[in-house]
C-alpha positions in Angstrom: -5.3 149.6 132.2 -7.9 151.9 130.9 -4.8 153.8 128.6 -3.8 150.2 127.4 -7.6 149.9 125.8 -7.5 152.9 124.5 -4.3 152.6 122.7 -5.7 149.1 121.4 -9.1 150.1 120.1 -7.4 152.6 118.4 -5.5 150.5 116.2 -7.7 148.4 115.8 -9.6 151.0 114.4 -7.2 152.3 112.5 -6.2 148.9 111.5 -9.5 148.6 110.0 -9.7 151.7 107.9 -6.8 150.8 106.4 -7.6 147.6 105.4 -11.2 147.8 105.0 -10.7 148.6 101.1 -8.9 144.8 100.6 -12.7 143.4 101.2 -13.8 144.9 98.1 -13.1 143.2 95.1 -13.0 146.4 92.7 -9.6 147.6 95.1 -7.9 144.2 94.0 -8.8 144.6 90.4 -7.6 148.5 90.6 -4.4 147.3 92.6 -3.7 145.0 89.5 -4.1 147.4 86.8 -1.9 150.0 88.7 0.8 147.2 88.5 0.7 147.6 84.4 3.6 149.8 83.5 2.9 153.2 82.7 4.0 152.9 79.3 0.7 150.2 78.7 -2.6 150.6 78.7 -5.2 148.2 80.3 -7.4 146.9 77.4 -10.7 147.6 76.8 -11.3 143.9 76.0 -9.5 140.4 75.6 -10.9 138.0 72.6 -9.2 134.8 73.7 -9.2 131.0 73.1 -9.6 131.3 69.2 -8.5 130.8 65.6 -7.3 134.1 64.8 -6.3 134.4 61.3 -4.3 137.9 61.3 -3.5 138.5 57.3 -0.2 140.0 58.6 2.1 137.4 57.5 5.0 138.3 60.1 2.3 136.9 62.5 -0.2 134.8 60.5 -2.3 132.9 64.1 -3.1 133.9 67.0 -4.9 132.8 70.0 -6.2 135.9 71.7 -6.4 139.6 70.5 -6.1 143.1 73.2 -8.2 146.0 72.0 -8.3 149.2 73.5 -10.1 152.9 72.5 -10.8 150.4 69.3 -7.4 149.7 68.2 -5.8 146.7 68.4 -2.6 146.9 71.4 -1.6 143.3 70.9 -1.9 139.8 69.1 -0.6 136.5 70.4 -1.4 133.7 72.8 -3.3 134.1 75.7 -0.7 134.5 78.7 1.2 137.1 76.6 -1.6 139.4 77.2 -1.8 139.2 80.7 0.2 142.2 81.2 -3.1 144.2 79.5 -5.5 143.2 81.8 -6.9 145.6 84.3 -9.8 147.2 85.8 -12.8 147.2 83.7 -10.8 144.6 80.8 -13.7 142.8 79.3 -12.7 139.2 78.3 -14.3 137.4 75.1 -13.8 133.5 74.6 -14.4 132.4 71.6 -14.5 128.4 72.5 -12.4 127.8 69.8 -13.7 129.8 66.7 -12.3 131.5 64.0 -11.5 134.8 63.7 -10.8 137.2 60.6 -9.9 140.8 59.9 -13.3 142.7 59.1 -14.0 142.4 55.4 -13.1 144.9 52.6 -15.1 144.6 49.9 -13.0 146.4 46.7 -15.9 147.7 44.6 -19.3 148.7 45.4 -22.1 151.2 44.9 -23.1 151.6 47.9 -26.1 153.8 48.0 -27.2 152.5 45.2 -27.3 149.2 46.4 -29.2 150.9 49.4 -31.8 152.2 46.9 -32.0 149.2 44.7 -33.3 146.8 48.6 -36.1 149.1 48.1 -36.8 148.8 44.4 -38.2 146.1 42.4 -36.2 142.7 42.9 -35.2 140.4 39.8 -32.5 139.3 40.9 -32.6 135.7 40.3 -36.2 135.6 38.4 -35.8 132.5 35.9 -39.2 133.3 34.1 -40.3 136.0 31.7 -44.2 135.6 33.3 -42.1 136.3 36.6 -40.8 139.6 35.7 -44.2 140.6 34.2 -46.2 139.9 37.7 -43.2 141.3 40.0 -43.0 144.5 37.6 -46.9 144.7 37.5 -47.2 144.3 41.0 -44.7 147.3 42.2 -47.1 149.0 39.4 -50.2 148.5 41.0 -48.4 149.9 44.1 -47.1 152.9 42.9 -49.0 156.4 42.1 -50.0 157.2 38.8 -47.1 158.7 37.0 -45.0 157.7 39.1 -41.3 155.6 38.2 -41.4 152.2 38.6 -37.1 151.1 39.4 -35.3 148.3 40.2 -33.2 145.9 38.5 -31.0 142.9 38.2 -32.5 140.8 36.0 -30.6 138.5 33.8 -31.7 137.2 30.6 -29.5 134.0 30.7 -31.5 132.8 33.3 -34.6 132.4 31.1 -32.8 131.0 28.0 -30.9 134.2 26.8 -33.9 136.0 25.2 -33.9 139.5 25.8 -36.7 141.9 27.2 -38.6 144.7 25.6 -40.9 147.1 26.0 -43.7 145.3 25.2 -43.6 142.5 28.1 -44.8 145.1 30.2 -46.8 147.7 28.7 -49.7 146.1 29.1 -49.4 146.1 33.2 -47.9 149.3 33.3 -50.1 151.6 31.1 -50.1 154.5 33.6 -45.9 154.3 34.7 -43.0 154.9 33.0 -40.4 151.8 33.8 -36.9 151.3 34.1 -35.2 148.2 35.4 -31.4 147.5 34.4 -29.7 144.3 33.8 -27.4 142.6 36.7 -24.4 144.4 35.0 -25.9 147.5 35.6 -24.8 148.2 31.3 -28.3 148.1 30.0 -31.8 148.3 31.0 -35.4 147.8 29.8 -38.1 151.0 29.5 -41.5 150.8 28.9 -43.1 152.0 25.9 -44.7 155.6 28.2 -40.8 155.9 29.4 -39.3 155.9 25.9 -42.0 158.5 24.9 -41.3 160.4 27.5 -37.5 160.2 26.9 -38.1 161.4 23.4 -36.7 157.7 21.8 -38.1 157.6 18.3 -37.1 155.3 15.3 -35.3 158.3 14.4 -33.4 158.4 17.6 -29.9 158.2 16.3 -27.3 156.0 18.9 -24.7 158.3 20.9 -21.1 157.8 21.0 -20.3 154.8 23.5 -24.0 153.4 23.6 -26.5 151.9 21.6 -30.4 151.9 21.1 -31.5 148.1 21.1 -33.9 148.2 17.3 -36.4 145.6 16.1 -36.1 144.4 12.1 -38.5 148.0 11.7 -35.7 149.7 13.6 -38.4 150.5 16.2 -36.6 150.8 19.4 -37.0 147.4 21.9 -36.9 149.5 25.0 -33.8 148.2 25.9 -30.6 150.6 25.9 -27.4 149.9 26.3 -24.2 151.9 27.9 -24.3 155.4 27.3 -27.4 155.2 25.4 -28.9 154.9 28.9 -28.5 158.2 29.9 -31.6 158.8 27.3 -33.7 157.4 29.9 -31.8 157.9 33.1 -31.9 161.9 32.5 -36.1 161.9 32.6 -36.1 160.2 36.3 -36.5 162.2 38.7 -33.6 162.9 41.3 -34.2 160.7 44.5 -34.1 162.9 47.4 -31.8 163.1 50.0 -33.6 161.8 52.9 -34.5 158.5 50.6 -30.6 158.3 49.7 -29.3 159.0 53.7 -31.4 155.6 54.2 -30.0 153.9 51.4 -26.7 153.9 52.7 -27.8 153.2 56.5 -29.7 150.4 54.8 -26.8 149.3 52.8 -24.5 149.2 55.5 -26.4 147.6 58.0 -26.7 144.5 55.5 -22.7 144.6 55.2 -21.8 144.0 58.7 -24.3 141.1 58.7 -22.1 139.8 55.9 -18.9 140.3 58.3 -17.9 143.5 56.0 -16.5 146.9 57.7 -15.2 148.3 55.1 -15.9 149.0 51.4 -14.8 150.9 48.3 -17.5 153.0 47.3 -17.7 153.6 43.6 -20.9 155.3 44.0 -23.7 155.9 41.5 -21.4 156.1 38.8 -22.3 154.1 35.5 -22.3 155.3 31.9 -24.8 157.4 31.2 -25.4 158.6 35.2 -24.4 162.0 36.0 -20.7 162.5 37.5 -22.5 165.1 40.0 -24.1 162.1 41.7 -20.9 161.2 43.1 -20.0 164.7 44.8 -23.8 164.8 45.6 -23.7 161.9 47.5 -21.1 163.0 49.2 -22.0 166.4 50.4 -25.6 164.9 51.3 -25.2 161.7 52.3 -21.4 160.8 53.5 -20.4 164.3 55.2 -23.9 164.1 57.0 -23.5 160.9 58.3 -19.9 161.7 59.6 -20.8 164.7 60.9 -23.4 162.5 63.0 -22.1 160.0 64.1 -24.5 157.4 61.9 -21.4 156.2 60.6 -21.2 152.1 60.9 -18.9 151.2 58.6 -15.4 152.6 56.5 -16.0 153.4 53.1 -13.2 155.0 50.9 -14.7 156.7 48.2 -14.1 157.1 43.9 -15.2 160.0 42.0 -15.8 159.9 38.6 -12.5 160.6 36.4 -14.0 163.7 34.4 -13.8 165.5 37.9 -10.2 164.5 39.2 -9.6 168.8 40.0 -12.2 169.0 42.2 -11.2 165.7 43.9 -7.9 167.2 43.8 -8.8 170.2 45.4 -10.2 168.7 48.2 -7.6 166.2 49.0 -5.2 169.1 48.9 -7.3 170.8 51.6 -8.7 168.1 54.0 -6.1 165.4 53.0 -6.9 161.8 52.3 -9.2 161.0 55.2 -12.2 163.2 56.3 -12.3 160.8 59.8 -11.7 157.5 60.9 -14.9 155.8 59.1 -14.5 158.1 55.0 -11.4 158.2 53.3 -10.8 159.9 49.5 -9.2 157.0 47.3 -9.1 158.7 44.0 -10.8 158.7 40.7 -12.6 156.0 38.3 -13.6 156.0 34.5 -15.0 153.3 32.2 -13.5 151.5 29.2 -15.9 149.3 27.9 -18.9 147.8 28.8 -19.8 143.9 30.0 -20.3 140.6 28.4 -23.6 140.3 29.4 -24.8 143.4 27.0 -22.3 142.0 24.3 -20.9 145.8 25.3 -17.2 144.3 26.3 -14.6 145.7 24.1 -12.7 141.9 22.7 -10.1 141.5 20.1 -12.3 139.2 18.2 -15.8 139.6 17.5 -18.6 137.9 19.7 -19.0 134.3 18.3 -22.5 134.9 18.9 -22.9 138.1 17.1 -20.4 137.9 14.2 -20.5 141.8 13.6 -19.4 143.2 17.3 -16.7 143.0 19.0 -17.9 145.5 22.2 -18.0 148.9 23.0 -15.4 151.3 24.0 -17.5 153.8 26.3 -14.7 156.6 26.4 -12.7 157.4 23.5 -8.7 156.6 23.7 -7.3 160.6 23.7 -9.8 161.3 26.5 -9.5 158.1 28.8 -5.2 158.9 27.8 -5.4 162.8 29.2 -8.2 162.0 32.2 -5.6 159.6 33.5 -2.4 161.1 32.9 -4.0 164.8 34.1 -5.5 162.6 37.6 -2.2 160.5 37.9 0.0 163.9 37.9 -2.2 165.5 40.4 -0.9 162.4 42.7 -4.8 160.9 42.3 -4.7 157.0 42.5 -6.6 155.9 39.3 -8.9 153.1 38.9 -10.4 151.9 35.2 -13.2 149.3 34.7 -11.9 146.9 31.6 -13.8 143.7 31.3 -12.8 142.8 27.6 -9.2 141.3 26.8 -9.0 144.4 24.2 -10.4 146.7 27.0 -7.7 145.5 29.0 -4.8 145.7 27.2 -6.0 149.2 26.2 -5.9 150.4 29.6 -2.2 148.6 30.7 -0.8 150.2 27.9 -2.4 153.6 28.9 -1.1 153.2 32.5 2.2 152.0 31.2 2.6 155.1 29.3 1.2 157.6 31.9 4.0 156.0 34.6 6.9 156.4 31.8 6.0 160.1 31.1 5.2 161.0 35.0 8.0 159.5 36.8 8.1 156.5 39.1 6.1 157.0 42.8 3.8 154.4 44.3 0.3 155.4 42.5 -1.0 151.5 42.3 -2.8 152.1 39.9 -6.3 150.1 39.2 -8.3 147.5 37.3 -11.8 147.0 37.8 -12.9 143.3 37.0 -10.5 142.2 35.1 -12.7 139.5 33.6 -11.1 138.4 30.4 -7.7 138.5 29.4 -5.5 137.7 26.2 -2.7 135.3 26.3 0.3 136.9 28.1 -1.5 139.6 30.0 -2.2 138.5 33.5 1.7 138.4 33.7 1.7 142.3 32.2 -0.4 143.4 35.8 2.3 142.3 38.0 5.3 143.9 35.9 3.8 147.2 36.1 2.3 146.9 39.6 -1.4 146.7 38.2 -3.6 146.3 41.1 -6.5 143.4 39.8 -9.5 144.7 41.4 -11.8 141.4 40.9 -15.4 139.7 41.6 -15.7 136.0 42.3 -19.3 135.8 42.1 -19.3 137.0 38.6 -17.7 133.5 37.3 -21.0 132.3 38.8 -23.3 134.1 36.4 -20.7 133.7 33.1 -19.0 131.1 32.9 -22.5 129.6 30.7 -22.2 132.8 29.1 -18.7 133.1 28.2 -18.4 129.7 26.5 -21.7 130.7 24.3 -20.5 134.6 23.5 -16.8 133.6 23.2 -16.8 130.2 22.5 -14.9 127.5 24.6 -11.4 128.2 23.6 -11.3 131.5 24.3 -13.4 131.7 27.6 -11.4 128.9 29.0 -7.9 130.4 28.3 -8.7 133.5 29.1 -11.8 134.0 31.9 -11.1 135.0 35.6 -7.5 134.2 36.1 -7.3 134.9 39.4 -4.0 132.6 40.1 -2.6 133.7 37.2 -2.5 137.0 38.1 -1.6 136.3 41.6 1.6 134.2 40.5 2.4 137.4 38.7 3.0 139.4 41.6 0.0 141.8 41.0 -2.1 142.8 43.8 -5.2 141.2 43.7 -7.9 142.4 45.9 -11.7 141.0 46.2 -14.9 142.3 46.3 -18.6 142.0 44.6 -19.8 145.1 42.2 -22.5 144.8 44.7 -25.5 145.7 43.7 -24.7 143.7 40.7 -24.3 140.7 42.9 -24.5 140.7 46.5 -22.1 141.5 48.7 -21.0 138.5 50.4 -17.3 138.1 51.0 -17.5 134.4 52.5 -19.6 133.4 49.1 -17.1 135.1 47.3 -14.7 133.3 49.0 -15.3 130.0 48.2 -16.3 130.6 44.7 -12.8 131.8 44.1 -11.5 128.3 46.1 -14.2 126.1 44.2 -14.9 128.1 40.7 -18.0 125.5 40.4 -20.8 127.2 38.2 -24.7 126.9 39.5 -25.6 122.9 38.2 -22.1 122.1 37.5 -20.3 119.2 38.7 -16.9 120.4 38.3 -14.8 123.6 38.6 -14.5 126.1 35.6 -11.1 126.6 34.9 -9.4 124.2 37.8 -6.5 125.8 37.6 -7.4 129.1 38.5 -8.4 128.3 41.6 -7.0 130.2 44.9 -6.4 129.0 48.1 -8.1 129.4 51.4 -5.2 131.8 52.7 -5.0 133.6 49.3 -8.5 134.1 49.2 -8.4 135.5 52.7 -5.3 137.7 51.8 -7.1 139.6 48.8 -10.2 140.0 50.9 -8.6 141.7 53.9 -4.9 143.2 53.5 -4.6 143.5 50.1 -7.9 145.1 49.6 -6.7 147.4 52.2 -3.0 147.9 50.1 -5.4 148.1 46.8 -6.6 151.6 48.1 -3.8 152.7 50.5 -5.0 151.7 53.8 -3.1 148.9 54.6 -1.6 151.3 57.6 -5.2 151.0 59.1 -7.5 148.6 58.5 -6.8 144.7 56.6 -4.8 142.9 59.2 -5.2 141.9 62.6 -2.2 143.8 63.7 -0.7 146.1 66.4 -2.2 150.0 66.1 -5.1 148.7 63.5 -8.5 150.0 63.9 -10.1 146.4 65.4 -12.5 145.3 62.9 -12.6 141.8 63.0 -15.5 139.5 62.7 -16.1 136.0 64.4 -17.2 132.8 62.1 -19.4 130.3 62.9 -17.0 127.1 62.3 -13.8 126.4 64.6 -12.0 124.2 62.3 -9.9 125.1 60.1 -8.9 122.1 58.3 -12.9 121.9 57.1 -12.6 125.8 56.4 -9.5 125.3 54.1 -11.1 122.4 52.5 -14.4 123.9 52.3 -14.4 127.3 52.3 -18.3 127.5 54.3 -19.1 129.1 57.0 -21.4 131.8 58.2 -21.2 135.2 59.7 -21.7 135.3 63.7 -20.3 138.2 65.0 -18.8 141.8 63.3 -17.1 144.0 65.1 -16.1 147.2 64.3 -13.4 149.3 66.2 -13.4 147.0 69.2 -17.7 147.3 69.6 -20.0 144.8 68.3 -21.6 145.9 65.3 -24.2 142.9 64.7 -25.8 140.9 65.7 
């Protein structure tokens, strides 16, 4: 009797140890994920019951997304990705919303759009009294002697009349000014700034710029292109500290626009120094790596003039530095914008008779930059806003590709804004990639018809369809600081084309899609700079950068084109809110 107890309480404790692990709910959730084949990984989290627009047209929706280590292992409905979930899988439902790959904005200045948040804001000022008081205000807060900076004013919102020097003087008697145009192609000094720059009546104009004159031929304090270097070489360098915040700054306000990746052409504008480029990013980008401050991908563009030294370090480190800074290649300048009356046209301005632009670099330089930086295996990107400017720059790249032999270089063109007759169709037979701006229509479309006159702006402006039935690649983006970054603004503006106080679209037929809008903000922005095998599409081995919208119908998105921002993440982690 006594033996038979024995024998029973021992199984029954062993009984118990062996089972006591199936109380816990952790053992169940470890005994599932050990059932997931060894050639899977349980993911790191689920996003499930959503719109998921993919931009990978083998796959275009989705219900539900796996992540894991920040990549994306799968894309499909929700039971598919069963298989995925283990012990510590996170799930995310989405109640229906919509989903999109993280943003890539195409052309930005990054740091400079950091700098400018801090700087004196006219974007958007409508009265000349209201550029006085905001510039005489940052005066009244600034030491004496010290720069007074900022920017983005735009004379078309006040009727067209230009600045000068002489609105402010009087509030800045002790500070030496400069604020540029929206366009970044011209600014306005003070009178103490042009004095200190050495800009005299006698001042003569430098190749690819000009010195704005009154009937006296007094200089206005307005410069234009290259002729801005006059005042741009007196200001003092901002220091590093000031510029490692500009860019934190700057891409903290991206992810809150649902962007996680940008093409950083950096402080790069005629006139600037090219070693602000490689400045920024020995200071600024290989700190921040090196870090960990990283928050956001950014492939950078160094000014053409230095394509060996890019060269050099490609051929070292290769095309990526790390997962969040990639080296896309180099960028020069043909003409100017329409704004300044600096873009380089056929046909002279309508409104100034006696101009027909500006080219900023001269043909045999721009011809040898570009076939030198296209030989070295550099992908090349040229701003061109005129039709001239732009059929100067296809025939360049046509020529360059004849006389180097054919590889896959894609090469660019920055803003494309206004083309002649024929050309959009010239951008898909070569391969052009049509780097454009949305938002830009916004502020010109007034301006066009009055510079160029109806005819020509209306044949000719923003042909973003035309290009795209082409067969170019046409990627999105903003020229942000010039306007602000903003992809889902963007967006609709290139769905809509409706001007500020119009009631109908400029140029109907122009208008894109809700898909092809999508398209050229996501994978082929990510194809316009040779990414596409990383970031641009909700697909299999992507980095996971996707961000979550505030609407979940699609119908009123397609129709619509609004919605807002709620949630960016960036490699599988939340990035903001």
């Amino acid at each position: 009797m006594n033996r038979f107890i024995v024998i029973s309480a021992s199984i029954a404790i062993f009984l118990s140890i062996l089972f006591f692990p199936l109380l816990n709910s952790n053992y169940w959730l470890k005994w599932r994920a050990s059932l997931i084949p060894s050639t899977k990984l349980a993911a790191d989290l689920i996003v499930k019951n959503g719109v998921i627009f993919t931009s990978d047209p083998s796959f275009p929706f989705a219900d539900s997304m796996a992540v894991r280590d920040g990549r994306i292992l799968r894309v499909g409905n929700y039971s598919s990705l069963q298989d995925l979930s283990g012990y510590g899988t996170k799930e995310l439902n989405l109640e229906g919303k919509i989903v999109v790959p993280g943003f890539i904005d195409s052309h930005v200045h990054l740091i400079f759009a950091g700098l400018q948040m801090a700087r004196v804001q006219l974007g958007g000022v409508n009265k000349k009294n209201e550029v006085v008081r905001l510039v005489k205000e940052a005066a009244l807060n600034a030491k004496k002697g010290s720069w007074v900076l900022g920017g983005r004013w735009n004379n078309d919102l006040w009727g067209g009349e230009l600045p000068v020097a002489s609105w402010i003087d009087e509030v800045t008697p002790d500070n030496p000014v400069w604020i540029s145009r929206m366009d970044g192609h011209m600014g306005l000094a003070n009178s103490k700034a042009l004095k200190l720059a050495g800009v005299t009546n006698s001042s003569k104009d430098p190749n690819g710029g000009k010195i704005m004159r009154n009937a006296d031929g007094e200089p206005t304090g307005l410069l234009i292109e290259t002729a801005m270097e006059l005042i741009l070489a007196r200001i003092p360098e901002v220091s590093v500290d000031e510029r490692r915040e500009a860019m934190l700054r700057a891409s903290r306000f991206a992810l809150t626009r649902g962007v996680t990746a940008v093409v950083d052409f950096g402080r790069y504008f005629p006139g600037a120094p090219v070693e602000h480029s490689w400045q920024d990013f020995s200071d600024v980008y290989q700190w921040a790596d090196s870090s960990g401050k990283m928050i956001i991908r950014v492939c950078l563009f160094f000014p053409m003039e230095t394509w060996s030294r890019l060269y050099d370090l490609v051929h070292k480190a290769g095309h990526a530095l790390s997962n969040w800074i990639y080296f896309g290649g180099v960028k020069a300048f043909a003409d100017g914008s329409l704004g300044s009356n600096s873009a380089l046209f056929h046909e002279p301005y309508f409104d100034e008779p006696h101009n027909s632009g500006l080219q900023v670099v001269e043909f045999e330089n721009l011809f040898n930059m570009t076939m030198s930086s296209d030989k070295s295996g550099l992908q090349v990107a040229i701003h061109a806003i005129g039709d001239k400017a732009n059929d100067m720059i296809l025939a360049i790249y046509e020529s360059v590709a004849s006389k180097n032999g054919k590889r896959d270089r894609r090469f660019r063109i920055e803003h494309v804004q206004h083309l002649a007759p024929g050309t959009a169709d010239r951008f898909g037979q070569q391969g052009i990639v049509a780097s454009v701006q949305p938002d830009h229509l916004l502020d010109d479309a007034d301006v066009a018809i009055r510079k160029l006159g109806v005819d020509r702006a209306e044949k000719g402006s923003y042909l973003f369809k035309s290009l795209l039935s082409s067969n170019a690649l046409l990627a999105l983006g903003s020229d942000w600081p010039v306007t602000s970054i903003y992809p889902l603004h963007a967006i609709r503006t290139a769905m809509k084309r409706t001007p500020p106080g119009w009631e109908n679209a400029w140029i109907p037929s122009e208008r894109l899609s809700l898909n092809d809008a999508l398209i050229a903000h996501t994978i082929s922005a990510a194809q316009a700079c040779f990414l596409e095998n990383e970031i641009g599409s909700l697909s299999t081995g992507k980095f996971a950068d996707f961000v979550i919208l505030s609407t979940d119908s699609w119908d009123d998105f397609a129709s619509e084109g609004s919605a807002s921002v709620e949630v960016t993440y960036v490699g599988g982690v939340q990035a903001y809110p």
